[in-house]
C-alpha positions in Angstrom: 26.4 6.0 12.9 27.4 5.2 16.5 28.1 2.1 17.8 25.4 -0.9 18.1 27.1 -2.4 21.1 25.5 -1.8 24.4 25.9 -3.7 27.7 23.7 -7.1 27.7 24.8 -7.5 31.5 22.6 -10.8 32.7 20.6 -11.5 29.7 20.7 -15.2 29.4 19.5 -15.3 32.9 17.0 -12.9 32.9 15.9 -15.4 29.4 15.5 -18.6 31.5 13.2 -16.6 33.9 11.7 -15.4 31.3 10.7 -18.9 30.2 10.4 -20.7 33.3 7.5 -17.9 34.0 5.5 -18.5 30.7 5.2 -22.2 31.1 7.5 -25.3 32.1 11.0 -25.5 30.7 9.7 -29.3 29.2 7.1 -27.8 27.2 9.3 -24.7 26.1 8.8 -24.7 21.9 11.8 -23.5 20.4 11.5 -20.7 17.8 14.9 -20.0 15.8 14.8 -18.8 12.0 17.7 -16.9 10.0 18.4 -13.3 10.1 19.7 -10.7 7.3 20.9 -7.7 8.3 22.1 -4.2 6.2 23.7 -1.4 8.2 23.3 0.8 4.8 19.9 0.0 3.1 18.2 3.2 4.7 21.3 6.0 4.5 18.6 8.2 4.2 17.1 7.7 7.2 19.6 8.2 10.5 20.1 6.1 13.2 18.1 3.3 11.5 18.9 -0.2 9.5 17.1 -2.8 7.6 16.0 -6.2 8.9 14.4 -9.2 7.9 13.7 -12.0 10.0 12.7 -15.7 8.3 11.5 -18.6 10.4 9.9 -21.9 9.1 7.3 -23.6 11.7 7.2 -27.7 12.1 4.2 -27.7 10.6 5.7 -26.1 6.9 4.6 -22.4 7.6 7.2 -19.7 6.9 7.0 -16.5 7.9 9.3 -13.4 6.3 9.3 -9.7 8.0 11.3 -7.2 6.8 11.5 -3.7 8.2 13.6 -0.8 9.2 14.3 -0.6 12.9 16.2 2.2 15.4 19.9 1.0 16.2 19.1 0.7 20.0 17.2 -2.5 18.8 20.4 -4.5 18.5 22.3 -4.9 21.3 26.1 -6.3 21.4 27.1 -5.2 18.1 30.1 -3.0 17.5 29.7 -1.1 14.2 33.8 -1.7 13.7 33.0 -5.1 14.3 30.2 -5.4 11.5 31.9 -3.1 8.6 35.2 -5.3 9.0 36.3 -5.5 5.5 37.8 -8.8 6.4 34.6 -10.0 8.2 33.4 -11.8 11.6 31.6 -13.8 13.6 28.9 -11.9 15.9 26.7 -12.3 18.7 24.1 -9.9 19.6 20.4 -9.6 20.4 17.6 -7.8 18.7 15.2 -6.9 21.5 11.6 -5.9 20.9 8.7 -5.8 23.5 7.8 -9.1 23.0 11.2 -10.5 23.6 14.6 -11.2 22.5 16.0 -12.3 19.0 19.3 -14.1 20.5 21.2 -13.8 17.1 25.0 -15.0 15.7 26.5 -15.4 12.5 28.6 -13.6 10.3 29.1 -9.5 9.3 31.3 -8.4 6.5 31.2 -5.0 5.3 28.1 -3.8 7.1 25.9 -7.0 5.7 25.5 -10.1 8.1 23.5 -13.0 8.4 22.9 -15.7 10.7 20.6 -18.1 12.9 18.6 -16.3 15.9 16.9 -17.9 19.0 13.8 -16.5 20.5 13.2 -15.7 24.4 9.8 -14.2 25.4 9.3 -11.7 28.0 7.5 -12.5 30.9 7.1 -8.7 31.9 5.6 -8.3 28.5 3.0 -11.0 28.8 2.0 -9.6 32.5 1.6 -6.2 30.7 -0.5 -7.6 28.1 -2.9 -9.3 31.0 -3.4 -5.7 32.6 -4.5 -4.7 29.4 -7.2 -6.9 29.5 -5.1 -9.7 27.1 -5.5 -13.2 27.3 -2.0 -14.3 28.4 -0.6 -15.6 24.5 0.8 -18.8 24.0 4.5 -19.4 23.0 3.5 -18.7 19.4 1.5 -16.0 19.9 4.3 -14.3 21.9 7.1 -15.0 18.8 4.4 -13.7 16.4 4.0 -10.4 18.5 8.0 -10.4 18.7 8.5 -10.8 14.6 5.2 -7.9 14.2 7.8 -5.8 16.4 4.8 -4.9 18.3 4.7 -2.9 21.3 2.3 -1.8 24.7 2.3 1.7 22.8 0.3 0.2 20.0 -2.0 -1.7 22.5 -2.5 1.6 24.6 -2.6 3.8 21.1 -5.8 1.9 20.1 -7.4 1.7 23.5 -7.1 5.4 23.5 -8.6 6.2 20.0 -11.2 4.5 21.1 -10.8 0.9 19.1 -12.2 -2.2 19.9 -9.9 -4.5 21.1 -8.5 -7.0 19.1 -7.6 -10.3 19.9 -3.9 -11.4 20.1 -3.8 -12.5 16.3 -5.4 -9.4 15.3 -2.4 -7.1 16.6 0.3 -9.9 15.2 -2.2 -8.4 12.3 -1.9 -4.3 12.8 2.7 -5.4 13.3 2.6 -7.4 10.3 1.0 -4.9 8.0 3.1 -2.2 9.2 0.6 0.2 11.3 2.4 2.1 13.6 1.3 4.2 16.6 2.4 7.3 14.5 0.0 6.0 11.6 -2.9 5.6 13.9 -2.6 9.2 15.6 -1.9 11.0 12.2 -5.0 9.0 10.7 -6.7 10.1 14.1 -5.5 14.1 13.4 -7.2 13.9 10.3 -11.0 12.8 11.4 -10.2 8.8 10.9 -10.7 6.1 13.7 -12.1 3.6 12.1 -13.2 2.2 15.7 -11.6 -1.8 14.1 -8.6 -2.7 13.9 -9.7 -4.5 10.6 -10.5 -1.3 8.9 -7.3 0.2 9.7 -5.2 -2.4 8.5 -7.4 -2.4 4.8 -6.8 1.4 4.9 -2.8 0.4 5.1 -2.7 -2.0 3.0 -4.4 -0.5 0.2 -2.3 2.8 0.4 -4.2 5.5 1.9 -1.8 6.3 4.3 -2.2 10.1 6.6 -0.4 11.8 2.8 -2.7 10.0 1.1 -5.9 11.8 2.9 -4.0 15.1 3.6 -3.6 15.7 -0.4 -7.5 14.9 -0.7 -8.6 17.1 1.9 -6.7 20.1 0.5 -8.9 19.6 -2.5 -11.9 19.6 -0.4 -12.6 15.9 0.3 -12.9 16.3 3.3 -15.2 14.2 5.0 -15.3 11.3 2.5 -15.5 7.3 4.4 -12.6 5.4 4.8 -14.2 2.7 2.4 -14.3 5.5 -0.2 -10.5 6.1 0.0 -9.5 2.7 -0.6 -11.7 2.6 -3.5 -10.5 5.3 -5.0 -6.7 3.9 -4.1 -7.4 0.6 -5.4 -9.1 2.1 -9.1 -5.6 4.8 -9.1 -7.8 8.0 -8.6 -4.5 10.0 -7.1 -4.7 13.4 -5.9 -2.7 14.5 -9.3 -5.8 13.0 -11.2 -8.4 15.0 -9.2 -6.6 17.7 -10.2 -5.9 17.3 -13.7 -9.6 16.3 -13.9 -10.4 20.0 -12.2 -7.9 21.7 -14.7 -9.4 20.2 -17.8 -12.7 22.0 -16.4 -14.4 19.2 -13.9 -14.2 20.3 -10.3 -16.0 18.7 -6.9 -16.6 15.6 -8.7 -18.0 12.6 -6.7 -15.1 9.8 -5.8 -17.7 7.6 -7.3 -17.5 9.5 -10.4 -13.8 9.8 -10.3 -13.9 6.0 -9.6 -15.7 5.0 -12.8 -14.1 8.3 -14.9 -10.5 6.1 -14.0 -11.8 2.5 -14.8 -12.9 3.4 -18.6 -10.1 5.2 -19.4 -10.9 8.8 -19.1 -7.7 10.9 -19.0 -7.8 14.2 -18.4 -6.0 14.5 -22.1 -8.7 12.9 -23.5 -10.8 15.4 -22.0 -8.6 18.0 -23.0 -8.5 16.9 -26.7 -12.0 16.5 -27.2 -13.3 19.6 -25.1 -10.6 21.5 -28.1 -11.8 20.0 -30.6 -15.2 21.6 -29.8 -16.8 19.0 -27.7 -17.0 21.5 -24.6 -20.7 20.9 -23.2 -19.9 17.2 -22.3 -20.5 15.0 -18.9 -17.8 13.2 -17.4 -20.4 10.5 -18.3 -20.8 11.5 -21.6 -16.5 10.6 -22.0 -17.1 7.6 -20.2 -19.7 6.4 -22.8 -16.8 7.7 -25.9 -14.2 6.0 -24.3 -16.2 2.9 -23.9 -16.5 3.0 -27.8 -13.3 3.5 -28.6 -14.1 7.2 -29.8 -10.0 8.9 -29.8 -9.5 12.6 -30.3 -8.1 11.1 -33.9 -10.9 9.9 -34.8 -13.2 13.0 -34.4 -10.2 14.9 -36.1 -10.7 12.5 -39.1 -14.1 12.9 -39.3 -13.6 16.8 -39.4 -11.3 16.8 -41.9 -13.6 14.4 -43.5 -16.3 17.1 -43.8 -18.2 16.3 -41.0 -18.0 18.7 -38.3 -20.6 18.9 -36.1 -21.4 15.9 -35.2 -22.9 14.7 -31.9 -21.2 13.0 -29.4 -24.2 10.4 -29.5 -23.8 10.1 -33.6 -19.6 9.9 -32.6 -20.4 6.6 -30.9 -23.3 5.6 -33.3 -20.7 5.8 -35.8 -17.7 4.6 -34.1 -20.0 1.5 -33.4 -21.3 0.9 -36.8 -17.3 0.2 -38.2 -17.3 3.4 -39.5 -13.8 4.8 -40.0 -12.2 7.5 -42.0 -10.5 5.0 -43.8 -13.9 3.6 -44.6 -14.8 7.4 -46.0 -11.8 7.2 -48.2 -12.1 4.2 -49.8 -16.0 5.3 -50.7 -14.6 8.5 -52.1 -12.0 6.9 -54.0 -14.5 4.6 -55.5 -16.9 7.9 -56.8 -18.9 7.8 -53.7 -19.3 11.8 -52.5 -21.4 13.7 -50.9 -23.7 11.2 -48.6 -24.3 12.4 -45.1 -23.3 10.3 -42.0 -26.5 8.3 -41.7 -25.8 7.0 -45.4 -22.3 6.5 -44.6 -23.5 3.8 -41.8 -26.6 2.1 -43.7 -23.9 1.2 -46.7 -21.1 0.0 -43.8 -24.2 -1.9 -42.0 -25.1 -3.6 -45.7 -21.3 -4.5 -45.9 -20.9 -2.0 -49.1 -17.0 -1.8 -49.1 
């Protein structure tokens, strides 16, 4: 990785201005938390590391964001410095639109942790009033500053056609981690959800641009965004769709799929029962099984019982009745032969045992 440290030539001065510009220095809150940082919790990823940023307000609230970020973010810190075996004290700054993290501790081994101080921008919060932004209070500013949110998110929603939200609402979009590359690949793929609201539910909940591209290619194409989460929040993955499709239902309904999910139909049980004969049934039709705690074992029971072509309505009449195979054994056992099914479930109905 190359090295963190980069010139911070006048930044303590360019600070105070920055603070004497948002509002008298005898008003100036102070907002200073801890900092953790790991130069090797993302190898995977080049050129970025992970960090979390804790701060505890006066009034009890504590905050906690943790992200990956690019290296150009922190300023002043020598990699040689940082992955000193023996270890160090540092001083650097984490910069983000919002302002700088003024931060010092100690690094040992590419791991550090310290205190940080924060210092608005002024140039930020003039941007923020050209985009038609009230101008944010000290708060407001830190909040935007933890988020890690930028002008490019603020001009990204103006020009995919959202409404605006207000200053809490895009502390919202930073903390839930939607990015301008988020919005435009959710935009490339028919979704602008025209509120920011809408597109932070879609986030949370996991349907991410991957999420929609997999159920497109298997023709969900034009399916709400409420749908999605639905379907994300009841675990109907694209992997289910398809096993559904291979075990012989195709193009069905998210609804469907929804409720198919929720009682337990998997496409084994499908699978099972459709082998065992049972090849004429609605996805509804499981549901109901399922709900009655008809298995594939206990329709083979019944088989090798004798009884082999029953209905998937007398399955569940006689699932719900207490009617087992064990229960057919023990009336055989006893001398009992030959009855049909409906006999079989008046004696378990009178309690004959």
């Amino acid at each position: 990785m190359k090295s963190l440290a980069l010139a911070g030539v006048g930044l303590v001065c360019l600070g105070a201005v920055a603070i004497a510009l948002l509002q008298p220095a005898a008003a100036q809150q102070r907002f200073e938390g801890e900092w953790l940082i790991d130069l090797d919790a993302v190898r995977a990823v080049p050129g970025r590391v992970h960090v979390t940023l804790r701060y505890e307000s006066e009034r009890g609230g504590s905050s906690n964001t943790s992200r990956t970020i690019a290296n150009d973010q922190i300023v002043g810190l020598p990699e040689a410095q940082a992955r000193a075996a023996s270890g160090t004290v540092v001083q650097f700054q984490i910069r983000r639109a919002a302002g700088t993290f003024q931060c010092e501790g100690w690094f040992r081994s590419g791991k550090g942790s310290g205190h940080y101080t924060f210092i608005g921008d002024a140039n930020f919060v003039s941007q923020l009033r050209r985009a038609g932004y009230e101008t944010p209070n000290e708060e407001q500013l830190f909040r935007l500053g933890m988020a890690d949110v930028g002008l490019d998110v603020v001009e990204e929603l103006r020009a995919q056609g959202y409404e605006r939200p207000p200053i809490d609402g895009l502390v919202r979009v930073g903390n839930h981690g939607v990015t301008v590359e988020c919005i435009r690949e959710l935009a490339r793929l028919g979704y602008r959800v025209g509120k920011v609201d809408a597109l932070v539910r879609m986030r949370d909940h996991g349907v991410t641009a991957d999420y929609v591209r997999e159920f497109q290619a298997l023709g969900y194409r034009d399916t709400p965004a409420e749908e999605l989460v639905r379907a994300r929040d009841h675990g109907v993955t694209s992997e289910f769709v398809r096993e559904v499709g291979n075990a012989g239902y195709k193009a069905v309904a998210i609804e469907t799929l929804v409720r198919v999910r929720d009682h337990g139909v998997t496409p084994d049980f499908i699978r099972e029962t459709r082998n065992l004969g049972y090849t004429g049934l609605s996805l509804e039709n499981f549901v109901r099984l399922r709900d009655h705690g008809v298995t594939a074992e206990f329709i083979k029971g019944l088989q090798q019982a004798g009884f082999t072509n029953v209905t998937a309505d007398d399955l569940v009449r006689t699932r719900s009745h207490g009617v087992t195979t064990e229960y057919i054994q023990r009336l055989k056992s006893r001398g009992i032969r030959n009855l049909t099914l409906d006999e079989i479930i008046r004696l378990r109905s009178h309690g004959i045992e």
